[in-house]
KOLDO-256696 format. One record per residue (C-alpha): residue in three letters; y, z, x. Coordinates in pm, 1 decimal, decimal comma, padded with zeros to 6 digits. Layout:
! KOLDO-256696
R   code          Y          Z          X
R    ALA          Y          Z          X
...
! end
This chain:
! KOLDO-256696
R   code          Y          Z          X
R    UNK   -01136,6   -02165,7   -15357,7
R    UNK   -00896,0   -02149,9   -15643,6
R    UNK   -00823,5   -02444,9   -15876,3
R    UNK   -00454,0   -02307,1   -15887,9
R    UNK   -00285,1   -02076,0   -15680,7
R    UNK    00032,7   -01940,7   -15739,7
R    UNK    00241,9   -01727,2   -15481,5
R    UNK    00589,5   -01529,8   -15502,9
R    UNK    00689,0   -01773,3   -15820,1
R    UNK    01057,6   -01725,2   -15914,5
R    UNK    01222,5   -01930,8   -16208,5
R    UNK    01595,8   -01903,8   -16241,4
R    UNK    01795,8   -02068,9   -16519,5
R    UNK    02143,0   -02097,0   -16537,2
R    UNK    02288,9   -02039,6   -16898,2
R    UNK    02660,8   -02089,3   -16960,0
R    UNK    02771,8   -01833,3   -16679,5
R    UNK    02501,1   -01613,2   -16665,5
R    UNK    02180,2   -01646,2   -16459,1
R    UNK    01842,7   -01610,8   -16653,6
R    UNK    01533,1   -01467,8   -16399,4
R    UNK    01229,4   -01586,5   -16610,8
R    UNK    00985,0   -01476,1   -16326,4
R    UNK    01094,4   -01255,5   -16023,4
R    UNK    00761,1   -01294,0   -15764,4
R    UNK    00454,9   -01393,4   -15981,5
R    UNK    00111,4   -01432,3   -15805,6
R    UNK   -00173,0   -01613,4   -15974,4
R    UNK   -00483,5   -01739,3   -15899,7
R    UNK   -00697,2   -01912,7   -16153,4
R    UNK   -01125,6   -01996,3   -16090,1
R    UNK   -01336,8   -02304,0   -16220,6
R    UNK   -01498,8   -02224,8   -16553,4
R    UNK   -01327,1   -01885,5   -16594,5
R    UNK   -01075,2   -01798,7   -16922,2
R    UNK   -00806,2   -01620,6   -16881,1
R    UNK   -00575,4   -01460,8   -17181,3
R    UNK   -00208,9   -01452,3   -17040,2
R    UNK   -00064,9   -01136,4   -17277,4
R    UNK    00306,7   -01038,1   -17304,5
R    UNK    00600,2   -00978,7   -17514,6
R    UNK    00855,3   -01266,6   -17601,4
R    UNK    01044,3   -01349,4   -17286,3
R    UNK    00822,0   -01196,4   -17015,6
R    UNK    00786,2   -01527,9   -16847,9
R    UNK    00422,5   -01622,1   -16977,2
R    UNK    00520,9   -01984,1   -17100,1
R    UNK    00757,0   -02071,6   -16781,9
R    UNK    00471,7   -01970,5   -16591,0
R    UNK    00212,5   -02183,8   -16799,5
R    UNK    00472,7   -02477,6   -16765,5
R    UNK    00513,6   -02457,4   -16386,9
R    UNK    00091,6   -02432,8   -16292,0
R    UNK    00108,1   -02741,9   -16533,4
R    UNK    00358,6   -02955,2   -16358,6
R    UNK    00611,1   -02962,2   -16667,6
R    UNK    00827,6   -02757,1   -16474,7
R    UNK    00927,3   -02656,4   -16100,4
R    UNK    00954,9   -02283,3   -15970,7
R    UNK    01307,1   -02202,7   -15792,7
R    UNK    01097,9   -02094,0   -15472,9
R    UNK    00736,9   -01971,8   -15422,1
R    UNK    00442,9   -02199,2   -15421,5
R    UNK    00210,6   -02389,0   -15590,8
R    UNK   -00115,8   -02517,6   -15458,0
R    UNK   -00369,5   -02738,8   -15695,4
R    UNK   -00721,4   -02677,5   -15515,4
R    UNK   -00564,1   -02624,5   -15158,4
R    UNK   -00309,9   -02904,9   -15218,0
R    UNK    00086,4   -02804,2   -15242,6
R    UNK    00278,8   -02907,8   -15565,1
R    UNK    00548,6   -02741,6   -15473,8
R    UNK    00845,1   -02993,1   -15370,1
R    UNK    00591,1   -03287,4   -15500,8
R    UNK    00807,2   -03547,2   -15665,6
R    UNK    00845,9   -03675,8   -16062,8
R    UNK    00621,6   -03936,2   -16008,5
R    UNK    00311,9   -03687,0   -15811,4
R    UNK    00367,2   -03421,4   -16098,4
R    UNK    00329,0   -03713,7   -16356,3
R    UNK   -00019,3   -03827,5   -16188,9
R    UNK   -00104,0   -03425,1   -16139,2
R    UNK   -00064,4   -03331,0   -16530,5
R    UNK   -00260,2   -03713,6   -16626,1
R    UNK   -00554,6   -03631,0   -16366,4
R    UNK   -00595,5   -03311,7   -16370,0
R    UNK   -00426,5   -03089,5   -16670,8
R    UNK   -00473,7   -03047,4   -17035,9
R    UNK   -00216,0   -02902,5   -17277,6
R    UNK   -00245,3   -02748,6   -17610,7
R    UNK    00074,8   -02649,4   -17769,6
R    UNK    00148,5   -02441,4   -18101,1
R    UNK    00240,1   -02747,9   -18276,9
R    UNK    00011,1   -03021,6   -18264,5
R    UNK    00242,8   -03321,6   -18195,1
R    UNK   -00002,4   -03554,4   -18347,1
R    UNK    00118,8   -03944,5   -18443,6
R    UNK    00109,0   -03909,6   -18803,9
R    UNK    00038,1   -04256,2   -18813,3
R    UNK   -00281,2   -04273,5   -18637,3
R    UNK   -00624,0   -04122,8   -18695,7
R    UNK   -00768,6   -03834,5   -18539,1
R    UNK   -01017,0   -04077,8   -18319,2
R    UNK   -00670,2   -04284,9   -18242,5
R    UNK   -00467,7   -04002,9   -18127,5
R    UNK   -00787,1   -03909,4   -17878,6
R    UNK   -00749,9   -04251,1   -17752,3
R    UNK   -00441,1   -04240,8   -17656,8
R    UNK   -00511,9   -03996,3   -17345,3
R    UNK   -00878,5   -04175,2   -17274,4
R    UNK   -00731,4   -04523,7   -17244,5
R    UNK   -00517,6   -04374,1   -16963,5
R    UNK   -00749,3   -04150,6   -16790,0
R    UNK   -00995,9   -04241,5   -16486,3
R    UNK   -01337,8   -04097,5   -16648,1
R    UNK   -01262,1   -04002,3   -17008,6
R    UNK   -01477,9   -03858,9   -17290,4
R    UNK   -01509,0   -04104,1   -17601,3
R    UNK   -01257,7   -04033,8   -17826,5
R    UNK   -01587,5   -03924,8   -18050,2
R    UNK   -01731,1   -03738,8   -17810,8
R    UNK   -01421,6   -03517,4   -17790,1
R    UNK   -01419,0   -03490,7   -18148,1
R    UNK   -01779,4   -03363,3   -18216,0
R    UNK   -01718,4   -03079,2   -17957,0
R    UNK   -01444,9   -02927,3   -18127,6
R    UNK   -01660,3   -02925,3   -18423,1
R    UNK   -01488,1   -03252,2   -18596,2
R    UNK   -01735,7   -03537,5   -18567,2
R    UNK   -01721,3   -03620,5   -18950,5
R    UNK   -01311,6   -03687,9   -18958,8
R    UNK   -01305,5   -03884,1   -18749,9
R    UNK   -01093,6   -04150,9   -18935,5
R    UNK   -00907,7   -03896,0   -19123,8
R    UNK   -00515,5   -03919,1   -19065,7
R    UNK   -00285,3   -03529,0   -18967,2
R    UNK   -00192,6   -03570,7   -19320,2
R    UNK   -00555,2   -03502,3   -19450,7
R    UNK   -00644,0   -03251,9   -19232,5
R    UNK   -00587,8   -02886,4   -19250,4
R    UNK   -00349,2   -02661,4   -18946,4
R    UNK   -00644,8   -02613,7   -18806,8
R    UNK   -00825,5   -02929,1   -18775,4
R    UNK   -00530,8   -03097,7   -18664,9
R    UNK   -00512,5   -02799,7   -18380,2
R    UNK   -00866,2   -02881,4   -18308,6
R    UNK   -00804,2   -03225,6   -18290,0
R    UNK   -00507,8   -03191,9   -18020,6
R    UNK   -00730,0   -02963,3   -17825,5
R    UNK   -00957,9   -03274,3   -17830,3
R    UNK   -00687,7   -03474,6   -17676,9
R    UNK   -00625,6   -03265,3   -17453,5
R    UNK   -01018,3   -03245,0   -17285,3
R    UNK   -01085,3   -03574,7   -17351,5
R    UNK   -00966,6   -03712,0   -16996,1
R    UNK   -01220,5   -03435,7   -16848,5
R    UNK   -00936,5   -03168,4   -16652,4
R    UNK   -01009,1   -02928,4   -16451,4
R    UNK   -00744,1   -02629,7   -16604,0
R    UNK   -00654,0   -02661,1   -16942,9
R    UNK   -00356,5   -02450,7   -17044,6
R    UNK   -00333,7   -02347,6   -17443,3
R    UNK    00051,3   -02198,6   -17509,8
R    UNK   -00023,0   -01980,8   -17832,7
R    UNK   -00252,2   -02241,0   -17969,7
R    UNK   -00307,7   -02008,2   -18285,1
R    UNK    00023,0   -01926,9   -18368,6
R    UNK    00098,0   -02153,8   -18604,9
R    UNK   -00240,5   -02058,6   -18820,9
R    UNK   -00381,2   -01778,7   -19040,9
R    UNK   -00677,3   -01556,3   -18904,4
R    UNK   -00958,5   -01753,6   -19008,9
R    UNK   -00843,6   -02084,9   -18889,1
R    UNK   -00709,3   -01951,5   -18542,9
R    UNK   -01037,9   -01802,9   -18499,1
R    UNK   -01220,4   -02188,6   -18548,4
R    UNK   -00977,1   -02301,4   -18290,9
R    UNK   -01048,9   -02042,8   -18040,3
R    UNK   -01425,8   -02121,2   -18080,7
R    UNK   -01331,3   -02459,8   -18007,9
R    UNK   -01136,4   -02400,2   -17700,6
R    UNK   -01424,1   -02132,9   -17624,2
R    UNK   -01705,8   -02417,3   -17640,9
R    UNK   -01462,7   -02624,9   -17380,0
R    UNK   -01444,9   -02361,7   -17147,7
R    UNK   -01879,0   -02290,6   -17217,6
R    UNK   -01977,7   -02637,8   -17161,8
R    UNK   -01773,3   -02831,2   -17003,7
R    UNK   -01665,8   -02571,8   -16738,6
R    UNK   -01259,1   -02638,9   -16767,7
R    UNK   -01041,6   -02327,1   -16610,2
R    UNK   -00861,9   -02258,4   -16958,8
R    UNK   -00543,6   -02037,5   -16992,9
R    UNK   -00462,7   -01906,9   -17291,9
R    UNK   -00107,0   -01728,9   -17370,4
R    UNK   -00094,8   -01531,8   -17697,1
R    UNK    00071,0   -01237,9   -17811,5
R    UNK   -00199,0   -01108,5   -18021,9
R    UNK   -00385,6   -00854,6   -17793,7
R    UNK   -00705,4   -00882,6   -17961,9
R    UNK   -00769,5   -01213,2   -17815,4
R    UNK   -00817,1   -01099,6   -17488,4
R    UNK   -01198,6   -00972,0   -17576,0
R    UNK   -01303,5   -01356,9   -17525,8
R    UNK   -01161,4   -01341,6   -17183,4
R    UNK   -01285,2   -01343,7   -16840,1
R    UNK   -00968,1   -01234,0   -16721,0
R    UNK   -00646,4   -01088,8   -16878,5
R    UNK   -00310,9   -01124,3   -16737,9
R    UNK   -00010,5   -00899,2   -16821,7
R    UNK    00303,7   -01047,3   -16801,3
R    UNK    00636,6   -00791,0   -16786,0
R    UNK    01024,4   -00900,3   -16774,6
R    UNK    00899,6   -01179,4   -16514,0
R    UNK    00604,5   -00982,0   -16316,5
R    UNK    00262,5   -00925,2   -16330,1
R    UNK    00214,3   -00601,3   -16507,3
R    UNK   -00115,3   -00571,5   -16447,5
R    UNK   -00481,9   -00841,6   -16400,0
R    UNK   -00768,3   -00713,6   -16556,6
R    UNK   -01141,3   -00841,2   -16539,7
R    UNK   -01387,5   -00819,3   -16819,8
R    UNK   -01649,7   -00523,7   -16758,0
R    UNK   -01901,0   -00703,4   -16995,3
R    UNK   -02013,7   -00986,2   -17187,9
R    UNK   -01750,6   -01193,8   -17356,8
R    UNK   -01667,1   -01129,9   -17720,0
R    UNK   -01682,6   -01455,2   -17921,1
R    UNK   -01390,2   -01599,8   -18107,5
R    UNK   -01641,8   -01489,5   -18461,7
R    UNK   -01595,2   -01162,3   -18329,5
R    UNK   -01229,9   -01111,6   -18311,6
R    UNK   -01003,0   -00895,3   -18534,2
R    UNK   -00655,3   -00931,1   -18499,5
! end
């Protein structure tokens, strides 16, 4: 069975007078322990899509189903326990509290989650056991990306969902964060999703998804063994 299913997803959005189709019949499935790169231009529907199987947004009609359980229809309060339990997020910008350390801005997701990592657990598997106590402010782009992607697995979910977690960084440090999202995915077994727009990035895939104006353009599966994020060139 799946870990998300998606079927017929259409997203409308109303804009002044006109009507904005952001997906026109998408269907998705996404596997335990499996990455998939979600590719396509600017506007092809990849991060309504990403925001929907999350539960930060609802689909006009289709379905959603969360290992055989609807989400379509589910109310604020069921979505809100859904993307706690069950989802991480990584975002291009790294919406860290510049106030807190990088072990206190883990903590903030473990103290609320039913069977959490310690915050410095988290840490040393994105590679960043040794700033730990370091505030965003003394850390690089890319640390501080690393450390959000620790927030984000520290509560243990099932699908984690990266929306052009490099895009923000130069080559070098995009390619650390991949590696750390890359080790999630290895060892702890999370169904990852990440959207990009740098084709490249799809050699450390399982899967590649091609979004077009709102449709799936085409799904391919990897023929071999994985590239790794040290191997990329973009």
């Amino acid at each position: 069975m799946s870990v998300l299913s998606a079927r017929a997803l259409v997203k409308r959005y109303r804009m002044g007078e006109v009507d904005v189709v952001a997906l026109r019949g998408v269907d998705v499935d996404l596997f335990d322990g499996e990455l998939v790169v979600l590719l396509g231009a600017s506007g092809s529907g990849k991060s309504t899509l990403l925001n929907i199987l999350g539960g930060l947004d609802v689909c006009t009609s289709g379905r959603v189903d969360y290992r055989g359980v609807e989400l379509t229809g589910a109310d604020e309060d069921d979505l809100t326990w859904y993307r706690r339990r069950h989802v991480g997020f990584v975002f291009q910008f790294y919406n860290l509290l510049p106030s807190l350390t990088a072990r206190e801005n883990v903590a903030l997701v473990t103290e609320i989650a039913e069977n959490p990592m310690e915050p410095e657990e988290a840490l040393e598997l994105v590679g960043l056991g040794d700033r730990l106590d370091h505030f965003p402010a003394q850390l690089s782009g890319g640390e501080q990306q690393r450390v959000a992607v620790a927030r984000a697995v520290a509560k243990r979910p099932d699908v984690l969902l990266c929306d052009e977690p490099t895009g923000a960084l130069d080559f070098q440090t995009g390619v650390r964060v991949l590696s750390a999202i890359e080790r999630v995915n290895r060892e702890l077994g999370t169904a990852t999703v990440i959207i990009t727009h740098n084709a490249p990035i799809a050699a450390i895939a399982n899967r590649v998804i091609t979004l077009a104006d709102g449709l799936v353009a085409s799904t391919q599966a990897a023929t071999g063994p994985r590239a790794s994020a040290e191997e990329l060139r973009w």
